[in-house]
C-alpha positions in Angstrom: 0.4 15.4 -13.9 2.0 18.4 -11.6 1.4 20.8 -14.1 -2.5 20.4 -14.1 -2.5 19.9 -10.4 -0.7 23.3 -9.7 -3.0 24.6 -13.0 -6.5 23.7 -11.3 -5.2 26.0 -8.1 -6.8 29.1 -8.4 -4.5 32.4 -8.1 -1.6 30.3 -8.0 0.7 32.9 -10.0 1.1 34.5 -6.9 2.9 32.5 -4.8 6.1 33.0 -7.0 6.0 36.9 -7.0 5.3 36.9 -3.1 8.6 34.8 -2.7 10.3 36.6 -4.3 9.4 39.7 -2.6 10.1 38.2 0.7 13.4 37.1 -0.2 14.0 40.6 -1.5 12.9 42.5 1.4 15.2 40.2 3.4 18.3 40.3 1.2 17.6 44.3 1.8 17.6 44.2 5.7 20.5 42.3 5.3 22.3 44.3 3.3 21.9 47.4 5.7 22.5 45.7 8.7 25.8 44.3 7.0 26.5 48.1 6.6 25.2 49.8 9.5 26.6 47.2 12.2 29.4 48.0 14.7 32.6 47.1 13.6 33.7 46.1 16.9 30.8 44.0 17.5 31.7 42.2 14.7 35.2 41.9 15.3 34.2 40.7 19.2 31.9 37.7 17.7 34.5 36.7 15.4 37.0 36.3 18.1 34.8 34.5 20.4 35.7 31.4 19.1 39.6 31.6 20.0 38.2 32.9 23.6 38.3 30.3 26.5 36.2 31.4 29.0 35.6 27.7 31.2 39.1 27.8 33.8 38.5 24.3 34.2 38.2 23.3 30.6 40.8 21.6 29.4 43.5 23.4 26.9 43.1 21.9 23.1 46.9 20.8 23.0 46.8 18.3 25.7 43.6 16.8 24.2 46.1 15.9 20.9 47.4 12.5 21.2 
């Protein structure tokens, strides 16, 4: 039933190979960002995590019971 749905859809062999190219172009930016990026901003997001920047948060060991 899907097959002659999609069938009767006229130009419908597009839609795969524009996809696809999408995806491609965005796997490329990726790829050179992931290469042209600062190291250190990468190494200051990934320790932003263990950063505590709140004074009056409370500290994870005395939340530990």
């Amino acid at each position: 039933m899907y097959k002659n749905v999609l069938q009767s859809i006229d130009n419908i062999a597009i839609w795969p190979v524009i996809s696809f190219v999408i995806f491609f172009v965005f796997f490329l930016c990726l790829l050179w960002w992931v290469f042209t990026v600062d190291k250190t901003m990468i190494r200051k997001m990934s320790e932003m995590p263990l950063e505590s920047t709140d004074r009056n948060a409370t500290p994870p060991e005395t939340l530990v019971s």
